[in-house]
N, CA and C atoms as an extended XYZ file, in Angstrom:
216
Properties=species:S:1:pos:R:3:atomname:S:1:resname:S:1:resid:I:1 pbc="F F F"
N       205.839      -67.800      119.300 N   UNK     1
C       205.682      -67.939      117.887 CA  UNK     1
C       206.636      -69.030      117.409 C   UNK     1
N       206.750      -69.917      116.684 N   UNK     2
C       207.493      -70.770      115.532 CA  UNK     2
C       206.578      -71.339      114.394 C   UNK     2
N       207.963      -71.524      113.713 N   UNK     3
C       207.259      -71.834      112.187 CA  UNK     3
C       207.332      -73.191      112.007 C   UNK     3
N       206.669      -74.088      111.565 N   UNK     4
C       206.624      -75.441      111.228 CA  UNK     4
C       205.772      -75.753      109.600 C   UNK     4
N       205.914      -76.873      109.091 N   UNK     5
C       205.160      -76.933      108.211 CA  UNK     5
C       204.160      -77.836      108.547 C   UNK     5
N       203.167      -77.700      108.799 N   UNK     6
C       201.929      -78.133      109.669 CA  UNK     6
C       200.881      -78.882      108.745 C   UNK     6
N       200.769      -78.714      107.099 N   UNK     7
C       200.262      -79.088      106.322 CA  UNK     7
C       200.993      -80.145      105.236 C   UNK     7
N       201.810      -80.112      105.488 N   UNK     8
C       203.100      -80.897      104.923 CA  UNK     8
C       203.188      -80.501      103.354 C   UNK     8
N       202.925      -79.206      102.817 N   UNK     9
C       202.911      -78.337      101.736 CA  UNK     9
C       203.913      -78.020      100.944 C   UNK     9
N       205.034      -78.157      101.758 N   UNK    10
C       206.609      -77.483      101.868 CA  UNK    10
C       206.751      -76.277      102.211 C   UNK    10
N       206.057      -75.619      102.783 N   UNK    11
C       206.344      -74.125      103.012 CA  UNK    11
C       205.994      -74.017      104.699 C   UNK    11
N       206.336      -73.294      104.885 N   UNK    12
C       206.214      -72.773      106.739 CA  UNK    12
C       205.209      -72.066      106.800 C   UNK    12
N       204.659      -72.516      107.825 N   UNK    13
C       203.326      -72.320      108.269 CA  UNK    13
C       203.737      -71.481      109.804 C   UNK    13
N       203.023      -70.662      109.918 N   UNK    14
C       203.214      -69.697      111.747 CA  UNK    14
C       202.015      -70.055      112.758 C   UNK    14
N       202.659      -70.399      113.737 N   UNK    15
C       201.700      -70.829      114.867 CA  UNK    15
C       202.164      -69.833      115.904 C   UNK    15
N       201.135      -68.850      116.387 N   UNK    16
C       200.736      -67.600      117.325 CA  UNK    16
C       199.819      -68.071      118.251 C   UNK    16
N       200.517      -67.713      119.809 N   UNK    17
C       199.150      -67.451      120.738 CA  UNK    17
C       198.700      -66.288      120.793 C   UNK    17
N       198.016      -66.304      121.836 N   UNK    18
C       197.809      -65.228      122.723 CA  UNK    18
C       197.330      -65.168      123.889 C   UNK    18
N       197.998      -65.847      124.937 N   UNK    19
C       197.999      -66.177      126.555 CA  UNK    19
C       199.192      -65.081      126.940 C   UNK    19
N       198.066      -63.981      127.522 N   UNK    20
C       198.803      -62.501      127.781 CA  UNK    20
C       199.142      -62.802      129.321 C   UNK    20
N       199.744      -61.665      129.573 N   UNK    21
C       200.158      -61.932      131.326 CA  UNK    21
C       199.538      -62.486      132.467 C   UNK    21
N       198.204      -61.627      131.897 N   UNK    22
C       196.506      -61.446      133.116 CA  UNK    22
C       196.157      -63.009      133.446 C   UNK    22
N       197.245      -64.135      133.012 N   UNK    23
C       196.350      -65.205      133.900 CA  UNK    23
C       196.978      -65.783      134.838 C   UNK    23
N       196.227      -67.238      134.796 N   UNK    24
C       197.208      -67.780      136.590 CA  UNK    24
C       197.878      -68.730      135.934 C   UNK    24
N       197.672      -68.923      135.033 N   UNK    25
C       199.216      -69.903      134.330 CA  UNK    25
C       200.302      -69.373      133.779 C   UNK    25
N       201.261      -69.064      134.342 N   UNK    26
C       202.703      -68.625      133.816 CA  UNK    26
C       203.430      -69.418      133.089 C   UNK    26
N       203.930      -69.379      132.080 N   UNK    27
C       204.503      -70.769      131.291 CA  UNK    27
C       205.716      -69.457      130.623 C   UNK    27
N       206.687      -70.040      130.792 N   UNK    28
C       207.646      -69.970      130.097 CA  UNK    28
C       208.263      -71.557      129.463 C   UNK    28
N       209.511      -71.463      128.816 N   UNK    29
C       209.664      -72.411      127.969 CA  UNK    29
C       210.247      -73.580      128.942 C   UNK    29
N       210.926      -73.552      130.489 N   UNK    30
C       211.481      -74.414      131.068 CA  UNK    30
C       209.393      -74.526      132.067 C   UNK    30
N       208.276      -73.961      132.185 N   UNK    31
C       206.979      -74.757      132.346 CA  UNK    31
C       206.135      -73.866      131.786 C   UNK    31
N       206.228      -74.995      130.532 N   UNK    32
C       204.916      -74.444      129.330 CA  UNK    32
C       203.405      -74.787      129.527 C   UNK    32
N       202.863      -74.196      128.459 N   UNK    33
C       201.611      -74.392      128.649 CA  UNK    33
C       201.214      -74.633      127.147 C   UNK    33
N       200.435      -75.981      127.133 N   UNK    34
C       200.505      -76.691      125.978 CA  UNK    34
C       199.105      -76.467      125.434 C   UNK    34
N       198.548      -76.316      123.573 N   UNK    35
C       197.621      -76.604      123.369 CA  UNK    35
C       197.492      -77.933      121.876 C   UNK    35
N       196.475      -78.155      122.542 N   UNK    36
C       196.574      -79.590      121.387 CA  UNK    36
C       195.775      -79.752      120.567 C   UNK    36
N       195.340      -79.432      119.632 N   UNK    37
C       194.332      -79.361      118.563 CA  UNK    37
C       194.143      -80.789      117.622 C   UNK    37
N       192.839      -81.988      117.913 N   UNK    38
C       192.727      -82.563      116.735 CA  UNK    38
C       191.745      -82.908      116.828 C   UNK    38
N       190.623      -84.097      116.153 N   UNK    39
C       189.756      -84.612      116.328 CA  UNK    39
C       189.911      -86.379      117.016 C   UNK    39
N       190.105      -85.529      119.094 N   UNK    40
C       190.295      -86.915      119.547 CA  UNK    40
C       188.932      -87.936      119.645 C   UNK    40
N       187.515      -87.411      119.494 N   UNK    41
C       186.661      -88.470      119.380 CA  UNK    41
C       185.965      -88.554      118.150 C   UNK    41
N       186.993      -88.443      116.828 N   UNK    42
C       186.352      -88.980      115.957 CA  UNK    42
C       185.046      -88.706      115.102 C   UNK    42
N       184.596      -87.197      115.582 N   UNK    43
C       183.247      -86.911      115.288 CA  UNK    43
C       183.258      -85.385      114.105 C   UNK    43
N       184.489      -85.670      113.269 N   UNK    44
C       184.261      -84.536      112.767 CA  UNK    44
C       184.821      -83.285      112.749 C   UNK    44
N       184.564      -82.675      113.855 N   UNK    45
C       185.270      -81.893      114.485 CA  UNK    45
C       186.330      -81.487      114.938 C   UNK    45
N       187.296      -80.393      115.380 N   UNK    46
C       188.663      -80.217      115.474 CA  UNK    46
C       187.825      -80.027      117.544 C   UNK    46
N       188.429      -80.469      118.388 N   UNK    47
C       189.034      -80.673      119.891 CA  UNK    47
C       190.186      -79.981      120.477 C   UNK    47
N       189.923      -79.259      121.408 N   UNK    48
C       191.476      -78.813      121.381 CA  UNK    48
C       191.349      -78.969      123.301 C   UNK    48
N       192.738      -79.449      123.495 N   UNK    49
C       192.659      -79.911      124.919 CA  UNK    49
C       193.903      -78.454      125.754 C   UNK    49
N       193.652      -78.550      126.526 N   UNK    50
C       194.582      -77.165      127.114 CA  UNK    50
C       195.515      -77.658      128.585 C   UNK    50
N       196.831      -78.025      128.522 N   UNK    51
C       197.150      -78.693      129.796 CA  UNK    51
C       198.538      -77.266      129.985 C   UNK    51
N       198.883      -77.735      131.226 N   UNK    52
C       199.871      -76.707      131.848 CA  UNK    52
C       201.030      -77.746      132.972 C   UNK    52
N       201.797      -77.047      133.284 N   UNK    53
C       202.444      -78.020      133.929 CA  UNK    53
C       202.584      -77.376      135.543 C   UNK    53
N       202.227      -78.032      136.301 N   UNK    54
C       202.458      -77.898      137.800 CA  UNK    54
C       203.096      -78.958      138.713 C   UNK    54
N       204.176      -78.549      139.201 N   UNK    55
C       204.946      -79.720      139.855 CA  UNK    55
C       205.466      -80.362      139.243 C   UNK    55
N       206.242      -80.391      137.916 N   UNK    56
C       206.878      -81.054      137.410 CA  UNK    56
C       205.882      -81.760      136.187 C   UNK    56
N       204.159      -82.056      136.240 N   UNK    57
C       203.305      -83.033      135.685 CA  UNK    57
C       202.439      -82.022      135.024 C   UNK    57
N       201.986      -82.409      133.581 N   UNK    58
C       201.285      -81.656      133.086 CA  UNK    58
C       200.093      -82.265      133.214 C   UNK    58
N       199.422      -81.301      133.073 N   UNK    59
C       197.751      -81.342      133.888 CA  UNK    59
C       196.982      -80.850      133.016 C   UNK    59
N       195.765      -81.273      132.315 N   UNK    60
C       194.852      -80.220      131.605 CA  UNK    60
C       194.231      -79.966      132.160 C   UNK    60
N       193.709      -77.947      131.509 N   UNK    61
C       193.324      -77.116      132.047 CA  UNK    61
C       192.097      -77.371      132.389 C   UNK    61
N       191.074      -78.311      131.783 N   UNK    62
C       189.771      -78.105      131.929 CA  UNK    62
C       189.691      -80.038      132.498 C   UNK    62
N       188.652      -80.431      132.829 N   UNK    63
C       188.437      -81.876      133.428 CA  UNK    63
C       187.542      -82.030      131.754 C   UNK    63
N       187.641      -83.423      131.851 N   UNK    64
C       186.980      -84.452      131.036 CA  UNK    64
C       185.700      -84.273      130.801 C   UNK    64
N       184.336      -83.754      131.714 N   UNK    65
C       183.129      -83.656      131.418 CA  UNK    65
C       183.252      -81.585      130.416 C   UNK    65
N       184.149      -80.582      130.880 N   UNK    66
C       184.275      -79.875      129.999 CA  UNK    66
C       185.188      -79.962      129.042 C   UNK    66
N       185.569      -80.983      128.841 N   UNK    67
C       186.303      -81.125      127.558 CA  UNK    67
C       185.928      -82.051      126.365 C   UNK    67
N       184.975      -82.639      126.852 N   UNK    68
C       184.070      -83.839      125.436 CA  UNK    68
C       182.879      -83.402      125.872 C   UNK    68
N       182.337      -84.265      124.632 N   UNK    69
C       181.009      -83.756      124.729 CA  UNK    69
C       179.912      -85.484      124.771 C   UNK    69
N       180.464      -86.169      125.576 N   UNK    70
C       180.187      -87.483      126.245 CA  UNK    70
C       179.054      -87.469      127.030 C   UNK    70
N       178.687      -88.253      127.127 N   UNK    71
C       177.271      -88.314      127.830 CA  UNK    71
C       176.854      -88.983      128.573 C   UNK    71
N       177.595      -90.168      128.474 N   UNK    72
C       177.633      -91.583      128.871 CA  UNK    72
C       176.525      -91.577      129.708 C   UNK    72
C-alpha cells in the first residue's frame, strides 16, 4: 500500500494490490514486482504492462503479442 497524489488534486490518493502468496512471483521490496498503467499506444485506452525482476533484470510478465493489441 502507499499514498501518492496521483491526480495532482492535492490530496492523497491510495494505491492497493492484491498479488497474494499463491503465485510464482515473490516480490518483496529488495525484488519487486512492478505494475504500470497508461495509454502506451495511444488508442484511448488505459494498458497496463506487468514486469518482475529475475536476476537482477526486470522482465515483463506477459510478451509483446499478449500485451498490445498489434497486428502488424
Amino acid at each position: 500500500m502507499a499514498t501518492v497524489d496521483m491526480d495532482s488534486d492535492g490530496d492523497l490518493d491510495l494505491i492497493l494490490g492484491n498479488l497474494g502468496l499463491n503465485n510464482k512471483y515473490k516480490a518483496s521490496p529488495i525484488h519487486p514486482f512492478l505494475v504500470y498503467a497508461n495509454d502506451f499506444d495511444e488508442n484511448g485506452s488505459s494498458d497496463i504492462v506487468l514486469e518482475y525482476e529475475k536476476k537482477g533484470m526486470l522482465l515483463p510478465l506477459r510478451g509483446r503479442e499478449c500485451s498490445s493489441s498489434y497486428k502488424g
